[in-house]
C-alpha positions as CSV (number, residue, x, y, z in Angstrom):
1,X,130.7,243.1,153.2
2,X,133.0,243.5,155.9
3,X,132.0,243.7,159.9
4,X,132.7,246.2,162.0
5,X,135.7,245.7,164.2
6,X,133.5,245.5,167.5
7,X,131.4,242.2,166.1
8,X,134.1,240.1,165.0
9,X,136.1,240.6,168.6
10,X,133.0,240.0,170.1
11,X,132.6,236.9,167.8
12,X,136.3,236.2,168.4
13,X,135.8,236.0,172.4
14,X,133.0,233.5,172.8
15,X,134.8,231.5,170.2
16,X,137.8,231.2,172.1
17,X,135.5,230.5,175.2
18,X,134.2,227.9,173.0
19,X,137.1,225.8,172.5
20,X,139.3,227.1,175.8
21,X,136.8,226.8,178.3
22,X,134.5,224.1,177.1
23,X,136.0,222.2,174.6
24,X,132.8,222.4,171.6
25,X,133.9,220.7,168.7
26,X,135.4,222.1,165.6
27,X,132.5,221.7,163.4
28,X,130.2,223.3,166.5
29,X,132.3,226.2,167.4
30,X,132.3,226.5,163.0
31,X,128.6,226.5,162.8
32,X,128.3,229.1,165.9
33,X,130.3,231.7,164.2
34,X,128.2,230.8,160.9
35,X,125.2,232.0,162.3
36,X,126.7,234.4,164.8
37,X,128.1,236.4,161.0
38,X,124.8,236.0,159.7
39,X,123.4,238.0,163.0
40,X,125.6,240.5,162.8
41,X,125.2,241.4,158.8
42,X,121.7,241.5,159.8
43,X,122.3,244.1,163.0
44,X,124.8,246.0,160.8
45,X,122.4,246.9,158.4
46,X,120.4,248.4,161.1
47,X,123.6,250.7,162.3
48,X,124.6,248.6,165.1
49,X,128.5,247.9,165.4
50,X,128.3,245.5,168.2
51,X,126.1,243.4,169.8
52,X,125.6,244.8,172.7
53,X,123.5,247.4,170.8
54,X,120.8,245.0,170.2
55,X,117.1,245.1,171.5
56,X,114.4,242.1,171.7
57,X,112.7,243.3,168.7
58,X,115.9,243.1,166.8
59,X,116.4,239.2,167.8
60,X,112.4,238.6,167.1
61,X,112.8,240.9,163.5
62,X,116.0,238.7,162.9
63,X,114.3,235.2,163.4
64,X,111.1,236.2,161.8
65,X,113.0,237.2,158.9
66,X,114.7,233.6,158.7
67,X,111.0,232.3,158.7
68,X,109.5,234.7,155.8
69,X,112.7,235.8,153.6
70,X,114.6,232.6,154.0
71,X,112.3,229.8,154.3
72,X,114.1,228.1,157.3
73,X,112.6,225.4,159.0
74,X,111.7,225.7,162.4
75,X,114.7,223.2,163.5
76,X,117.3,226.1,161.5
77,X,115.7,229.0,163.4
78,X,115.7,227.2,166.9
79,X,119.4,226.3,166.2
80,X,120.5,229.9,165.4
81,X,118.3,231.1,168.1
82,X,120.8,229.1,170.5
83,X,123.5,230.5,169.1
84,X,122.5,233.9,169.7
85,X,121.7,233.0,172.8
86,X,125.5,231.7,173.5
87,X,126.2,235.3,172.3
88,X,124.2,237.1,174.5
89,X,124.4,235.3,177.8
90,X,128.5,235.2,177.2
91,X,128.5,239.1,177.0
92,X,126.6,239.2,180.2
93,X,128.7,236.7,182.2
94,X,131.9,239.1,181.0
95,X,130.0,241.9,182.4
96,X,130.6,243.5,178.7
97,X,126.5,244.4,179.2
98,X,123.6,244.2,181.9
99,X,121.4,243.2,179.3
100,X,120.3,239.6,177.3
101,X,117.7,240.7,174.2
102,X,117.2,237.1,173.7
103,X,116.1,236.2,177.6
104,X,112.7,236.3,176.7
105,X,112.4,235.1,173.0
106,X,110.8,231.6,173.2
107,X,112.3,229.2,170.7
108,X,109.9,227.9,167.6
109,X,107.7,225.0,168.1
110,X,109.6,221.9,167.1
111,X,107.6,218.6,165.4
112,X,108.1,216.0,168.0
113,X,110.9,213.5,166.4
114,X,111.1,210.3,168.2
115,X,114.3,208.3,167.1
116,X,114.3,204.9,165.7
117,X,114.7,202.0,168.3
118,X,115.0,198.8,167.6
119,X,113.5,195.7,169.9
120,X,115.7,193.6,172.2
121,X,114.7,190.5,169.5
122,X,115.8,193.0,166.6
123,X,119.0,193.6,168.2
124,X,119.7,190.5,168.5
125,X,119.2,189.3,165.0
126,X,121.1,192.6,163.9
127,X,123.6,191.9,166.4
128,X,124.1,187.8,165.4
129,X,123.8,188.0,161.9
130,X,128.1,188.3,161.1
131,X,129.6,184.8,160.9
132,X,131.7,184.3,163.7
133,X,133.5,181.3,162.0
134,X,135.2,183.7,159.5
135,X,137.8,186.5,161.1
136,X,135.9,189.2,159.2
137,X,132.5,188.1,161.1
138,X,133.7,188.0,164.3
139,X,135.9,191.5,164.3
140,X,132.2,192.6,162.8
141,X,130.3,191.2,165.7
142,X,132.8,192.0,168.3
143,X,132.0,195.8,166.6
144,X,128.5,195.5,166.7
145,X,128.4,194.5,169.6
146,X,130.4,196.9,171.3
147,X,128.9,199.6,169.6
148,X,125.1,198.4,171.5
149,X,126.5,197.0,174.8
150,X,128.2,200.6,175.2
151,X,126.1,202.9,173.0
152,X,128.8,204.3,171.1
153,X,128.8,206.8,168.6
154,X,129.9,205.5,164.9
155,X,133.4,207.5,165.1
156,X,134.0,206.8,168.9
157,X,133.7,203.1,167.9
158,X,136.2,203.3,165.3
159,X,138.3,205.4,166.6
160,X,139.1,203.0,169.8
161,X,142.2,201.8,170.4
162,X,143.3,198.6,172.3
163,X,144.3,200.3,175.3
164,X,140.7,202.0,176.2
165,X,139.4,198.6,177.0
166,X,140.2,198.0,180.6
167,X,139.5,194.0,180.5
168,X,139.7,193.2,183.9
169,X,137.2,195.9,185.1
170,X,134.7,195.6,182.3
171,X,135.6,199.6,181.4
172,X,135.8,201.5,178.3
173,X,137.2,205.0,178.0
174,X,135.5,206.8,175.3
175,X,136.1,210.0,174.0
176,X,133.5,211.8,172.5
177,X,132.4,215.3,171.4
178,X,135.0,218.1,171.6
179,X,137.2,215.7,173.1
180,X,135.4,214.8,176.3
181,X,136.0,211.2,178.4
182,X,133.6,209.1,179.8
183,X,133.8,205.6,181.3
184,X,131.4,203.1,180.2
185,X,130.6,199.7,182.1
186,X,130.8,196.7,179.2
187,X,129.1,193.2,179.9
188,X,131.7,190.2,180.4
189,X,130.1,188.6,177.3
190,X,131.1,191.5,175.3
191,X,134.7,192.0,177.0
192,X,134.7,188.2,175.6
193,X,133.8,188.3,172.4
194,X,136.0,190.9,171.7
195,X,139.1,189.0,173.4
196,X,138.9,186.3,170.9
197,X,138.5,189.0,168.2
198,X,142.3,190.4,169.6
199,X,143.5,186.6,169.9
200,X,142.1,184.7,167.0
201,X,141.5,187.5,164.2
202,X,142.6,190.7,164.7
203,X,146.2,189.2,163.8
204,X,145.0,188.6,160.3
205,X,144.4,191.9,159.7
206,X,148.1,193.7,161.2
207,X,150.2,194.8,158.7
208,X,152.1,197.6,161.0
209,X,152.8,195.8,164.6
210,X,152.9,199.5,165.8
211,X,149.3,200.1,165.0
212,X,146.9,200.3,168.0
213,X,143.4,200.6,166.3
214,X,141.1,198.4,167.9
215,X,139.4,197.3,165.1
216,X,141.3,197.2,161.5
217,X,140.5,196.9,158.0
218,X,142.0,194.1,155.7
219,X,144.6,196.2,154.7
220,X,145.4,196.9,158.5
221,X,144.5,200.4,159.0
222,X,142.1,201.6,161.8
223,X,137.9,201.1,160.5
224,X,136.5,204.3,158.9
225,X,132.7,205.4,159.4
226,X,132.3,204.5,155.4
227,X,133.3,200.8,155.7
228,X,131.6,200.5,159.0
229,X,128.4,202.3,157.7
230,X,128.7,199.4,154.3
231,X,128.9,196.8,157.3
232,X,125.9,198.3,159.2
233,X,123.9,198.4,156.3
234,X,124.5,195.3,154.8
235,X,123.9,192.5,158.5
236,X,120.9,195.1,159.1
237,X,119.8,193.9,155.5
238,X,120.3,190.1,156.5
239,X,118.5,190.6,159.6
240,X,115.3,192.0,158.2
241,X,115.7,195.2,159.4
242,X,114.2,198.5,157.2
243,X,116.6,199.5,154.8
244,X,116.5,203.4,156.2
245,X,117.9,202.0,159.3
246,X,121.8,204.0,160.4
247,X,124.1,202.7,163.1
248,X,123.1,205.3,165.2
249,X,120.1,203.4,165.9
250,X,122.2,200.9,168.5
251,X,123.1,204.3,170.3
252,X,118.9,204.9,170.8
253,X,118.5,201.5,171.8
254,X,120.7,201.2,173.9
255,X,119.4,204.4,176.1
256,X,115.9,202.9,175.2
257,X,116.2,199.6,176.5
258,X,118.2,200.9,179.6
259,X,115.5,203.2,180.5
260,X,113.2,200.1,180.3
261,X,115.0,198.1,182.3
262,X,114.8,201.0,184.8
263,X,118.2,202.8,185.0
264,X,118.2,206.0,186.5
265,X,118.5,209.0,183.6
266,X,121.4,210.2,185.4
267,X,123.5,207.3,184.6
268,X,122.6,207.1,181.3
269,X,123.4,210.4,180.5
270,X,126.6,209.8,181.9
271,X,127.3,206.5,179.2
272,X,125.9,207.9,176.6
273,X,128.2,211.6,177.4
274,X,125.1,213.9,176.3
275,X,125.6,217.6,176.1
276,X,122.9,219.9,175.0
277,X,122.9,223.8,174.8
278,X,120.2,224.0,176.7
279,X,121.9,222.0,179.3
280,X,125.3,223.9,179.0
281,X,126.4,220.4,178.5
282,X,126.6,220.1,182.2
283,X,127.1,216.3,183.2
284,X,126.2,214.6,186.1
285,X,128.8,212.5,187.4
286,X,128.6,208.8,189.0
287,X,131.1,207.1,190.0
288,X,132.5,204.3,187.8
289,X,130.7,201.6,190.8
290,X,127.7,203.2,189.9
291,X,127.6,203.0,186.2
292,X,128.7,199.6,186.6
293,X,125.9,198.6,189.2
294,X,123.1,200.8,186.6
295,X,124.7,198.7,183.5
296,X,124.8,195.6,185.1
297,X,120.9,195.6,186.6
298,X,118.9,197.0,183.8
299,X,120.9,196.2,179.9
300,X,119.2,193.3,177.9
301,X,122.6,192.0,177.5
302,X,122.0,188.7,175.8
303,X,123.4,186.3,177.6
304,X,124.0,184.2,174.8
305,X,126.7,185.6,173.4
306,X,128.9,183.3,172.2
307,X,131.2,183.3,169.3
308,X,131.6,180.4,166.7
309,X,135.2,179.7,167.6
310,X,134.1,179.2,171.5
311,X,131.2,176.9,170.2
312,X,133.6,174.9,168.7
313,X,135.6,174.1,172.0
C-alpha cells in the first residue's frame, strides 16, 4: 500500500539530511527509512497523512504494538524508537511543527550486554601466535597487530592503504562510519613490525605495482573481512582462545585496556571514532599531541614486539 505524498517527502528530507548534513552510512540511512515506512503504514491507518499529525499515544500505541503483535525484542523497539525520534526532532529543527510526540516516550529497558575483552596476556598470545618467519605470518601479525594497537574496525583494517600510515609520526588515518576520518597514535613497535611487512613480504604478494592496499592477499588484491575473519579465527584457535571469539573483540580491548591504564574517555572516543544516536554522533576533538600523549601513557603495548626476521639479525 502506497503512502501518502506528505510522509514520503517528509521521509525524503531527513534522509537527505542524513547523508548531506551528517554523513550516516548507507546501510544506516537504509535501516532509518525501513522503520520510518513501517511508522507511517501504521499512522496511515489511523488517517494521518503526515507526521506531524501524530500524538504521544500514537508513538506509545505504535511501540506497544511492535511488543504484542510483532514480538520484537526490546533492542528492535529501542532502535526504531530512535528512529522516530530522528523523525520527530528533524521536523522540529525545520520549524515544519512546534511539537515532538516522542519527547517524552522513555526507551525499553535494555539487558545489560558487556562485550567480550580479552586480557593483556590473551592478546598477546592471540596477537604472537602467526609465524613471523613465513611472509604470510608476518603480513598476519603486522594485521593483528594493527588492528589492537589502533582498535580498528574489521573493514577499516582492510580497507587501509599504504599511504594512511604516517611512519615518521606514528599516525594512522582511518576512515570509518559514513565516511568520517580520525587520527590514531600507533606504537613504534607496531609502525615496525609493519615496515618489515612492506620491505620483506608484502612484495611477495604484488601482482599489480599500481595497487596500494596495505595488506594483500596471495593473489595480490587488497584483504576482505572473509579471509581476515578465517585468519582471526583460526590464531584465536591456536592461542586458546573460545571459539565464539570475533575480531571485533581487539576493538573492546583495546578501549578496555586503555581505560585501565587510565586514558581519559574523551580520547578514546576520539580513536576509537564512536558515534551514537543518542550522542548525535557529536565527537570531541583532541589534538593529534594529545591522542598521542593518551596512547603513549596508558596502551599495554607489549614491548616485545619483535618479528622473526629482526630476531634473526
Amino acid at each position: 500500500m502506497s503512502l501518502p505524498a506528505g510522509f514520503d517527502h517528509q521521509i525524503d528530507l531527513l534522509v537527505e539530511h542524513l547523508v548531506v548534513e551528517r554523513g550516516l552510512a548507507d546501510n544506516t540511512v537504509s535501516a532509518y527509512q525501513r522503520d520510518l515506512e513501517q511508522y507511517a503504514h501504521f499512522l496511515h491507518g489511523r488517517g494521518y497523512d503526515d507526521f506531524r499529525q501524530t500524538q504521544r499515544e500514537d508513538v506509545t500505541d505504535f511501540l506497544a504494538r511492535l511488543r504484542r503483535q510483532q514480538n520484537q525484542s526490546s533492542a528492535t523497539v529501542a532502535r526504531k524508537l530512535s528512529s522516530l525520534r530522528q523523525m520527530h526532532r528533524f521536523l522540529v529543527r525545520e520549524g515544519l511543527t512546534d511539537v515532538d510526540p516522542t519527547a517524552n516516550v522513555a526507551s525499553p529497558t535494555l539487558p545489560e550486554h558487556l562485550p567480550s575483552v580479552l586480557v593483556v596476556e590473551e592478546c598477546r598470545a592471540l596477537l604472537n601466535a602467526p609465524d613471523q618467519s613465513t611472509s604470510f605470518g608476518l603480513r598476519d601479525a603486522a594485521m593483528l597487530w594493527l588492528m589492537y594497537s589502533s582498535g580498528l574496525r574489521v573493514t577499516e583494517l582492510v580497507n587501509l592503504r599504504i599511504h594512511d600510515l604516517n611512519f615518521k609520526e606514528g599516525i594512522l588515518r582511518v576512515t570509518g562510519k559514513g565516511g568520517k576520518q580520525r587520527l590514531i597514535p600507533v606504537a613504534p613497535t607496531v609502525i615496525s613490525l609493519v615496515q618489515t611487512y612492506l620491505a620483506v613480504a608484502r612484495q611477495e604478494f604484488v601482482k599489480d605495482i599500481r595497487e596500494d592496499a596495505l595488506f594483500l592477499s596471495a593473489r595480490g588484491r587488497p584483504m576482505t573481512r572473509v579471509r581476515f575473519w578465517g585468519l582471526f579465527k583460526e590464531y584465536a584457535r591456536q592461542a586458546g582462545l573460545p571459539e565464539e571469539i570475533s575480531p571485533h573483540v581487539l576493538r573492546h580491548s583495546f578501549a578496555t585496556h586503555l581505560l585501565a591504564g587510565g586514558a581519559d574517555l574523551r580520547a578514546i572516543q576520539e580513536m576509537l571514532g564512536h558515534s551514537s544516536l543518542s550522542t548525535t554522533e557529536i565527537y570531541t576533538h583532541l589534538s593529534t599531541a594529545d591522542l598521542r600523549e593518551t596512547y603513549d601513557q596508558t596502551h599495554p603495548r607489549a614491548q616485545d614486539v619483535t618479528t622473526a626476521f629482526e630476531k634473526r639479525r
